[in-house]
N, C-alpha and C positions, 0 to 999 in steps of 0.2 A: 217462239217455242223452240227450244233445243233438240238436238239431233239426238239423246237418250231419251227423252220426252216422247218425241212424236214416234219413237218404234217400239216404246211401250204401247201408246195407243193404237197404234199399227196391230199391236199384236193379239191385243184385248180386243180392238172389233174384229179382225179374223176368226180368233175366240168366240164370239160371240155367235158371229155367222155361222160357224161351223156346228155351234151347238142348237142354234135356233134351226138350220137343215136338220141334223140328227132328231132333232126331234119331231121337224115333217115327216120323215121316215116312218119312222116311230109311229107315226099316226097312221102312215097307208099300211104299214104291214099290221097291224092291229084291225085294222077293214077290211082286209084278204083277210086275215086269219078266221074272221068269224063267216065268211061266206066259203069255207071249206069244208071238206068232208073229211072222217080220218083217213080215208086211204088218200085223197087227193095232198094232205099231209105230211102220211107216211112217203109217199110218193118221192115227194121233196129231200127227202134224208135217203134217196137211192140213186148211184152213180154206175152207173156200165161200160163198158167199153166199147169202140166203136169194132166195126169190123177188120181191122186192122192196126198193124203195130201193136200187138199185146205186152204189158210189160208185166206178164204175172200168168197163172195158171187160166186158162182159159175159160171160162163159163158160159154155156151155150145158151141162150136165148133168143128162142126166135119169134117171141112176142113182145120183139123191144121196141118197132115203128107202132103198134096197134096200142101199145103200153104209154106212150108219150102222145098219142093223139086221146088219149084218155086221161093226160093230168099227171098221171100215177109214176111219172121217170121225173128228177130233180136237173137229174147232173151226167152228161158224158165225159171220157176221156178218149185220149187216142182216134179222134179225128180232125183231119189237118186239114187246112184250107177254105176259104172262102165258100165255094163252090159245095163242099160238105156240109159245113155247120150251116149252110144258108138250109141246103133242102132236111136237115134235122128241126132249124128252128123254124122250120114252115109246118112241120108235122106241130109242134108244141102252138101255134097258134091256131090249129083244129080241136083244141081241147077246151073246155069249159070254160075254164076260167082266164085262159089265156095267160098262162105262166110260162117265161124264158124258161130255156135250157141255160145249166151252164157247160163252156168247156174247157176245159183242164188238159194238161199236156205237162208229161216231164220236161221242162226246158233247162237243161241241167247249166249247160257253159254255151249256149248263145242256140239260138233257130237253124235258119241258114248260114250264114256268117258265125261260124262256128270259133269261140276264143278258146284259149285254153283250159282244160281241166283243172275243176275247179281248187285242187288243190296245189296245181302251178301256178294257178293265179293267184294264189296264196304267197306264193314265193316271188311276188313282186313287192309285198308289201307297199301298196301302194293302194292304198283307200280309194282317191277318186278315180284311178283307173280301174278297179273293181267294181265302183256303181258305174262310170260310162258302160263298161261292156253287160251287164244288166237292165242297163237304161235303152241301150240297143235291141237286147236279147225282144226285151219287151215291145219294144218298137217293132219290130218284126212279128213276133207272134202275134198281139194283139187284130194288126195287119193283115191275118191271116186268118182270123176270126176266134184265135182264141181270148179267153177271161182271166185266164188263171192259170199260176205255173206251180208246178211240185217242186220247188227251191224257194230260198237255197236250203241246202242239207247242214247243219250246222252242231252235228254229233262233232264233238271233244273224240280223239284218236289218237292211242300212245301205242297201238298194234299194226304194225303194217302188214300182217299177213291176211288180217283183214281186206277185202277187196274195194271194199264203199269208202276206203281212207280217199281215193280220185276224187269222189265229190263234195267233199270239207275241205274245213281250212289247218288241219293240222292237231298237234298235239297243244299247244296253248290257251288256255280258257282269255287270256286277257287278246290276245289277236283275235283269235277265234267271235269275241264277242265285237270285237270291233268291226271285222268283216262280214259277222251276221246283219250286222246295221247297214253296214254301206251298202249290201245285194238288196236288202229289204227297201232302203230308198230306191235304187236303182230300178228293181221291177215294177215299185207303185208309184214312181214321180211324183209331181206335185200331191194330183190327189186323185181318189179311185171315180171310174168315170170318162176322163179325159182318156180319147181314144190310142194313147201310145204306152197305156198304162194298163198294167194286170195284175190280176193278184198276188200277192206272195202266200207262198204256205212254209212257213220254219217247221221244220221234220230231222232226226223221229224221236218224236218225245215219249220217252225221253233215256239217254244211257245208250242206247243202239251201239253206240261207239265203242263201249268195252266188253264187246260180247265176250267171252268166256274163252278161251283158245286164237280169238282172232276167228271164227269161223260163225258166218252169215247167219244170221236168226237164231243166235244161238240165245241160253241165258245170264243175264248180268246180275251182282252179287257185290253188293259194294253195302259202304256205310252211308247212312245220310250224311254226314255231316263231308264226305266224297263226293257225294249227288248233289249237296246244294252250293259247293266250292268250286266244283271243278266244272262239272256235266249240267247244270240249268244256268248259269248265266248267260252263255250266248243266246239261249231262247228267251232270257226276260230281256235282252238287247234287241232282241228281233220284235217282240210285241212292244217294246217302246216304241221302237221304229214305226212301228204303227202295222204289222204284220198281220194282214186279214184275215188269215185261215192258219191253223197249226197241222199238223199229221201225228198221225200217234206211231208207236213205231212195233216192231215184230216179237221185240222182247217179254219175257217176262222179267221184273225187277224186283227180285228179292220175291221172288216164288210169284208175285202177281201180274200178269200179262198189263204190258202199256193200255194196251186196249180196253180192258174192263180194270183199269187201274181208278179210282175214286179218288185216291192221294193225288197222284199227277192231275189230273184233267179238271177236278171239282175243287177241290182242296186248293193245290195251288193255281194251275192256269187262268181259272175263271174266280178264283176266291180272290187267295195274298195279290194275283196279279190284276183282276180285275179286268180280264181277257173280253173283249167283246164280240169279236170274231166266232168262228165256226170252226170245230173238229174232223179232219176226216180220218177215218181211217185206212190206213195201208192195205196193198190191195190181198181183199181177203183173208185180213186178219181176225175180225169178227169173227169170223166159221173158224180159223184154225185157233180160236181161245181150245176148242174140243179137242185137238190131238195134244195143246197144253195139258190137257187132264184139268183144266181149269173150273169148265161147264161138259155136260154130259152130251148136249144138239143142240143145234140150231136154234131150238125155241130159247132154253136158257145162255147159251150168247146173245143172245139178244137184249135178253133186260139186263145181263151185266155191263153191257156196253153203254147202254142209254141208259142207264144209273149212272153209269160212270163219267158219262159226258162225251161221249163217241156221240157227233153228230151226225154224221155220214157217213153208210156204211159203202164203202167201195168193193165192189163185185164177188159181196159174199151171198149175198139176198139173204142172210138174218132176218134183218129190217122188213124188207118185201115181204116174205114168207112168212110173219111172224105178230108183228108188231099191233097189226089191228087185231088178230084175235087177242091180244097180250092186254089191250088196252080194251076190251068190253067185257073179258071176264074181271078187270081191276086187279091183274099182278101188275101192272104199269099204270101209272099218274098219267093222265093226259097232259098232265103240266109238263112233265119229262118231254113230251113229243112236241110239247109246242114253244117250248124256250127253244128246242132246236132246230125247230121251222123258222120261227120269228129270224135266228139269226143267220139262216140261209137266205132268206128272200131279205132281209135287212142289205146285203152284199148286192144282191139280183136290181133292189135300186138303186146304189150307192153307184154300180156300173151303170144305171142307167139303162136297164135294157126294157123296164117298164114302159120306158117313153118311147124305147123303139129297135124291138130285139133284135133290128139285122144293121145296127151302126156297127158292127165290128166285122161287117161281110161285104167289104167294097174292094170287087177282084181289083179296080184301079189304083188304089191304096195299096193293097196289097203285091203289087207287079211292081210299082215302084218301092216301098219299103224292101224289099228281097232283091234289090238291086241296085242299093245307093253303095256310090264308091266310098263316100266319107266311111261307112260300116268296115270293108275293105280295109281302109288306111290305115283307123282305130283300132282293127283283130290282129294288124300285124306289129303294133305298136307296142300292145299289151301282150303278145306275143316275145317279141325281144326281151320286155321286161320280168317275165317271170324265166326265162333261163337261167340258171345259176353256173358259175366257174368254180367247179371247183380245184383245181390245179391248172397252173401255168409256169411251171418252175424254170422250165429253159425257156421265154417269151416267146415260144414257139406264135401264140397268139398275139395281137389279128394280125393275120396271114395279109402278103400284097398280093393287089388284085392283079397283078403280073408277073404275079411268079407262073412259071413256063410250061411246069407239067404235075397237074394234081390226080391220084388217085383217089377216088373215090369208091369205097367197099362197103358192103355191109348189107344184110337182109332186109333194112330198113330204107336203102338209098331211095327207090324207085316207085314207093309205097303213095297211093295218094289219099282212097278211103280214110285207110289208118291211122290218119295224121290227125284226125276229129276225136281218135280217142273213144273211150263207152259214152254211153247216153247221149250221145248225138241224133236230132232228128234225120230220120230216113224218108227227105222227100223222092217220092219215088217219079216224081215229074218232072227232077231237076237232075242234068247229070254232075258225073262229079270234074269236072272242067274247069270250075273256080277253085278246086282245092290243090294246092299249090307243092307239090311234093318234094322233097330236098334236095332233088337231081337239080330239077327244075328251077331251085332258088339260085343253086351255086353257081347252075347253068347260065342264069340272068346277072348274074354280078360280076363275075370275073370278066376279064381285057380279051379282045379279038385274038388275042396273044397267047391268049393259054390255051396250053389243050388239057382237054379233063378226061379221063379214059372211067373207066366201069367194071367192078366186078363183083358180084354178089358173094362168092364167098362159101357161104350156108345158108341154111334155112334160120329162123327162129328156135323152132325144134326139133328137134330129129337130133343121130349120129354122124350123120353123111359128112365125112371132109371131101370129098372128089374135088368140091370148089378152092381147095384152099391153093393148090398149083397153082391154078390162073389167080386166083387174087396176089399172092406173091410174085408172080412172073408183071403184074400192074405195078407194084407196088414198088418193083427195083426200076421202072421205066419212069415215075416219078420222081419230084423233088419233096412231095409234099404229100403225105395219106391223111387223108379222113377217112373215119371207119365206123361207121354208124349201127348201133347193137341195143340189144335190148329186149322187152316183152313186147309182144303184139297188144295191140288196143284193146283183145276183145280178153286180156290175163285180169285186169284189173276193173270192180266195178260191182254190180251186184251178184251175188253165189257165186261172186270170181275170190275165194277166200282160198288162200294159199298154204301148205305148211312150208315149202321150200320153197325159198323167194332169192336165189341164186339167179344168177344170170342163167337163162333155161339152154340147153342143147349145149353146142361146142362153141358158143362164139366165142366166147372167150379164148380157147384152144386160138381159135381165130386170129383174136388181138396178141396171141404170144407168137403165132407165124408172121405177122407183120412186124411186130415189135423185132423180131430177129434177124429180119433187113437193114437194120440199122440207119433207116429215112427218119426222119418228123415225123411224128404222128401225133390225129388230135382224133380221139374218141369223144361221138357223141353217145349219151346214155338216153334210151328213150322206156317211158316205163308210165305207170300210173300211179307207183307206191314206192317206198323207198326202198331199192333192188340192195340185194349184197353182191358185192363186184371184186373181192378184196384183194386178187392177181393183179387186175387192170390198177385197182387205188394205189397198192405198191410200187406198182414196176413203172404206169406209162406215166410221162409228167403233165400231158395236156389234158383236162378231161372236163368236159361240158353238159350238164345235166340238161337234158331236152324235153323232159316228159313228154307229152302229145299234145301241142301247140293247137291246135285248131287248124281253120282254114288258111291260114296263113303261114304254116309252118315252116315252110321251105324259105320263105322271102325272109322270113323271123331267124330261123338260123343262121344263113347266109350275112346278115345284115351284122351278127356279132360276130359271126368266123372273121369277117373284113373288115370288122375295127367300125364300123356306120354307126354303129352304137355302141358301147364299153357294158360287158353286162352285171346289172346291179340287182339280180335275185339274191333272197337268202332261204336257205332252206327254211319252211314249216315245219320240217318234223326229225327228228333224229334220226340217223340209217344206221342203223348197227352192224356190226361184225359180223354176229352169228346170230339165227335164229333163238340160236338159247339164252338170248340178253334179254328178249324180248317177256312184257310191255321193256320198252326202255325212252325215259325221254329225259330232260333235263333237271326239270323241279322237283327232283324228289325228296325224302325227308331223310336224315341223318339218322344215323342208328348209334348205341350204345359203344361200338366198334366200327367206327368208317373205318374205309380204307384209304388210307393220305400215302399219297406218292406211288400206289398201286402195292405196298405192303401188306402183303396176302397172308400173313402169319397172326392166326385166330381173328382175322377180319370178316368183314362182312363182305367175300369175294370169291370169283373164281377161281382156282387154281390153273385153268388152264385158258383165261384168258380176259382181257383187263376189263374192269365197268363201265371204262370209256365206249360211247360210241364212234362208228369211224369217225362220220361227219356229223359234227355237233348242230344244233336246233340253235337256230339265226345265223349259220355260215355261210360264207359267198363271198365270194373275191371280185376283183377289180381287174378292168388292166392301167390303173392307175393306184396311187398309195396316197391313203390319209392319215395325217396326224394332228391325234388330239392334244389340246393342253387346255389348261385354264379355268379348272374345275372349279369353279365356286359357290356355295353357299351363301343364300342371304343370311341363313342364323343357323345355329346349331343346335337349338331349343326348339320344341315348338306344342302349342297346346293342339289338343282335339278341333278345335274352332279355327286355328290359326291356318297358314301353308307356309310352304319352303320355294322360294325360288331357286331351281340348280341354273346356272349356264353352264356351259361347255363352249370350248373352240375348236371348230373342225377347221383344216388346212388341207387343200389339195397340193400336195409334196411329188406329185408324179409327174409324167411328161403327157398326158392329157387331159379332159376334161371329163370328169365322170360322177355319177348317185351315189349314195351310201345311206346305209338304213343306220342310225344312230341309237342304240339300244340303251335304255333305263332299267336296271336291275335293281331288288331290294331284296334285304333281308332280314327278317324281324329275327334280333340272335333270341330270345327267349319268349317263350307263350305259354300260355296256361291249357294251348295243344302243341303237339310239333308241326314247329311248319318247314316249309321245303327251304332246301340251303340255297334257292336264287329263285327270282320269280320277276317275270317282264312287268313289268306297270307303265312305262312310256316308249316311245320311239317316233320318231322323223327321219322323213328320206329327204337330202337337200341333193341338189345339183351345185356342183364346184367346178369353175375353168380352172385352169393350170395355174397353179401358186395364187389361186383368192381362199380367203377365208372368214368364217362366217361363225357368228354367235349362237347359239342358240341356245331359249330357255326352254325349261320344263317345269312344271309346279307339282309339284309334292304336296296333299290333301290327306284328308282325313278318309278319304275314302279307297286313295291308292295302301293307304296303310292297317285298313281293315278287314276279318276275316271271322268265320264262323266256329264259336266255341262249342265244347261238348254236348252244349245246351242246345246247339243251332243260334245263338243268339249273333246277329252282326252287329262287330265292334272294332272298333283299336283297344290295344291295351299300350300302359304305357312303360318305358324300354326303351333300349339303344336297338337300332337301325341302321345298317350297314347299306349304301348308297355305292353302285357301279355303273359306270359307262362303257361300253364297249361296242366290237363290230360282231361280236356273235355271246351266243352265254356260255361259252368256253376262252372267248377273247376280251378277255374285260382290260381297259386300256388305263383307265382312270377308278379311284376307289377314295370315298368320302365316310363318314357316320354323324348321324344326329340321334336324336335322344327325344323321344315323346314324353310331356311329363301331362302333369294332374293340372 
């Protein structure tokens, strides 16, 4: 039997098994279901939080242990550790029927082993190091006794003033869905069950991302045929992935709240998509449909929600409060309540907690997964790789580890909490002594030989210079500044929505006192969203985007400041000039009057400042140079059915050895809609030593070439196609065209 043979068969009895389990399943939740009662039901569709670590408006309840030894609690959140979720799920097996808890926990960019935010890890462009450190994330929590994580967040972002832009991957639907697959493998591995494995929940469905101003919970306002282009692919990437749970999100879309939304949740998630999984909602979104003006109380949030396909109501008690009288006067189907039981406890065995609710609470498991080095070695890995360069114009960088006197400045130097960034978990049992702070990295790298002096400078915020004497009086005693600026952690993330997203207080002021010593200098930028800096972008030639690395952040810096590794991020998202550019991203659509060459006269532009943004969306430099040649086409034709193979040659032309993210751009010149003047459809990051070079293909399909017409219908149509290769979609190196026909 041949080796395509037997991993058909391979794949058909996997296939098989998997559906023959599914439908044991199927069989025990069908046998609970009928030995319940409706509140023991209802029960199931209600999630609380634990007594600590709130991430949302607080709701008191103090009949929540008396509530769970009666059946009548589903689901916790927000409590950590072994040692907790053990003596909660010892309460849930003094109840009748003996029904797990489940637990839930934001695990936004890693547990304890904290990686980068998630949308620097974005700017590694690098898929399997996106599922290892989710593969980790999971390993650790799981570890810990949690089930289930609120990630990944996988909202489309062309706003940076928005705060939640940290925990996505960017303004690109086609990255964006790519990376919602690779987190969604990453948290649920193999398959759900297996103890290093937890749930994914893809959130906020749906649109969350272009709330209205850039300002948190706000409302969105788009067209369908916007919504099913741009904003739902990365979530129908995430339920292919096989995404257990979805979140509904805070908005309302086009007047009607996510949450009692019928379109989103029934219509398409569980309809076109075929979603098996379970709904929750955000926390307390249910209750706040009513300050929407959507429902008038409590009672009527409730059937809009569970009409609409809101499984879970997270810490509004709608549900609780509501739902059994709702269902015996028959304004609610019982059927409503029990397709969303069925696919709650569908999850509750798939993890396996029926055969035995406390295999996710082994403190031993748990002491060692929270303290394996390989996690360590991996968080600084992926660390390195999402930093971006964006200037090195005098090779200032990487610095030698024996140059003799470094000044090191900056409100950020000495930081170590802050280095984890928002939504980080806050054990409170662990200190923060693994978290490795940028003093500390440059501290461990540099030769017996150097001395490294200190001086803070300023604050983040405030006016105060007092500090800038003594950082200048460092700075002339050096050969070499580093000057570390930026937002604090806690600028960016959730109701962290910004109108001025400046570099905050006087650092800046800051970088122009150092910059006027006339030493090197290498600014690092540390932020959660794309900061405007436009002094610093001007004037200084070194300049290092840092975001907030995680636990490793300091050894991750250090590691590219000194050449250990060449850094090969590219930006996710465009950084704009000014605030007044904004949305601003790459793929927009051409108008009657563009503006070519920045000619402002009766174009579609600013007069007082260009449509460029600073740094373009996929930029990121090297401290090495590639060049491409060798663009070839297998044909220049091609039908709907057929594909194109492109290669390309990349050549490492520098004097070391470094990554590079190889970008595929298309553009359909005519449609029967307009479509945007460039748009990502492939890319590859290859590693090159000095002077090798490498092939690489890409395929061209019927499917990178298709797009949603007036009608919502997905298709190609057929038409000439303009083909680019480049290192960013402002950097296009190579340019081809082919021609779809009938």
């Amino acid at each position: 039997m041949n080796t395509k043979i037997s991993i058909t068969y391979l794949i058909l009895f996997s296939s098989l098994i998997c559906f023959s389990q599914q439908k044991t399943i199927d069989k025990k939740v069908d046998a609970l279901l009928n030995k319940m009662t409706i509140e023991e039901k209802i029960g199931q569709l209600n999630q609380y939080s634990g007594d600590n670590g709130a991430t949302g408006p607080i709701t008191i309840n103090t009949n929540k242990q008396s509530e769970i030894k009666q059946g009548i609690l589903g689901s916790m959140l927000n409590v950590l550790g072994t040692k907790y979720t053990r003596q909660y799920q010892e309460l849930a097996m003094h109840s009748r029927l003996k029904i797990p808890l489940l637990f839930g926990q934001d695990v936004i960019h890693g547990y304890k082993t904290t990686f980068p935010i998630p949308l620097a890890e974005a700017a590694s462009w690098d898929l399997p190091a996106i599922e290892l450190s989710a593969r980790i994330a999971a390993t650790e929590a799981s570890a810990s006794g949690i089930h289930w994580v609120f990630a990944p967040m996988v909202d489309i972002s062309r706003d940076p003033r928005w705060g939640r832009v940290m925990e996505g991957a960017g303004e690109d639907t086609y990255l964006g869905s790519k990376i919602a697959y690779a987190r969604v493998k990453g948290f649920q591995g193999e398959k759900l069950g297996d103890l290093n494995s937890v749930m994914a929940c893809a959130k906020h469905f749906a649109a969350y991302g272009a709330a209205i101003g850039g300002r948190d919970y706000n409302s969105v306002d788009m067209s369908e045929r916007m919504l099913w282009e741009t904003y739902l692919p990365p979530f129908k990437a995430a339920v292919e992935a096989g995404a257990a749970t979805l979140m509904n999100s805070f908005n309302d879309l086009n007047g009607i709240p996510a949450t009692g939304n019928r379109y989103l949740q029934r219509d398409i998630l569980k309809g076109k998509w075929n979603f098996k999984g379970f709904v929750v909602s955000d926390w307390g979104s249910i209750g706040e449909m009513i300050s929407h003006g959507f429902v008038k109380d409590s009672r009527e949030a409730a059937i809009a929600a569970i009409t609409a396909g809101s499984d879970m109501d997270m810490e509004s008690n709608a549900y609780r409060n509501n739902l059994v009288k709702l269902v015996k006067e028959k304004k609610i189907s019982i059927t409503l309540v029990d397709d969303a039981v069925k696919r709650i406890l569908h999850k509750k065995f798939e993890l396996g907690l029926f055969d035995d609710p406390f295999r996710y609470c082994n403190p031993e498991r748990e002491k060692t997964a929270l303290n394996n080095p390989e996690h360590t070695r991996i968080a600084r890995e992926i660390a390195t790789k999402s930093i971006v360069l964006l200037k090195n114009e005098e090779h200032i960088l990487p610095l030698s580890k024996e140059t003799k006197t470094i000044a090191f400045i900056g409100p950020m130097v000495k930081l170590k909490r802050a280095n984890h960034g928002y939504w980080a978990i806050d054990l409170k049992e662990i200190d923060s002594t693994y978290i490795v702070s940028q003093w500390e990295g440059i501290s461990n790298k540099i030769s017996q030989n150097t001395k490294i002096l200190y001086a803070k400078g300023c604050g983040i915020q405030g006016e105060d210079k007092t500090g800038f004497q003594e950082a200048v009086a460092i700075a002339n005693q050096s050969d070499v500044v580093i000057i570390s600026i930026g937002e604090s952690w806690n600028m960016s993330g959730e109701a962290k929505s910004k109108s001025n997203i400046h570099l905050p207080g006087v650092q800046e002021d800051l970088v122009k006192a150092i910059q006027a010593t006339g030493k090197p200098v290498v600014v690092l930028i540390n932020g959660g969203r794309p900061l405007i800096f436009n002094w610093t972008a001007d004037n200084m030639p070194t300049i290092l985007y840092t975001w907030w690395l995680g636990s490793e952040a300091g050894n991750a810096i250090a590691d590219v400041l000194f050449g250990d590794y060449n850094p090969s991020g590219k930006l996710p998202m465009s950084f704009p000039r000014e605030e007044g550019q904004i949305p601003i991203y790459y793929n927009y659509f051409n108008t009657g009057r563009p503006s070519i060459n920045e000619n402002k006269n009766y174009k579609s532009a600013y007069i007082d400042l260009p449509n460029t943004p600073k740094f373009p969306f996929g930029y990121g430099l090297s401290y090495t140079t590639f060049e491409y040649s060798n663009l070839e086409l297998s044909k220049n034709k091609m039908k709907a059915t057929e594909t194109i193979e492109v290669t390309v040659t990349i050549t490492n032309s520098g004097k070391v050895a470094g990554e590079e993210v190889v970008q595929l751009y298309l553009r359909d010149k005519v449609g029967s809609v307009v479509r945007p003047i460039i748009e990502l459809k492939d890319f590859q990051k290859i590693k090159l030593a000095v002077g090798e070079t490498k092939k690489i293909k890409f395929i061209i399909d019927n499917q990178k070439l298709s797009f949603y017409n007036d009608k919502l219908e997905y298709n190609s149509e057929p038409g000439d196609f303009d083909l680019m290769i480049g290192s960013s979609s402002a950097d296009i190196r190579l340019k081809d065209s082919f021609e779809l026909i009938k």
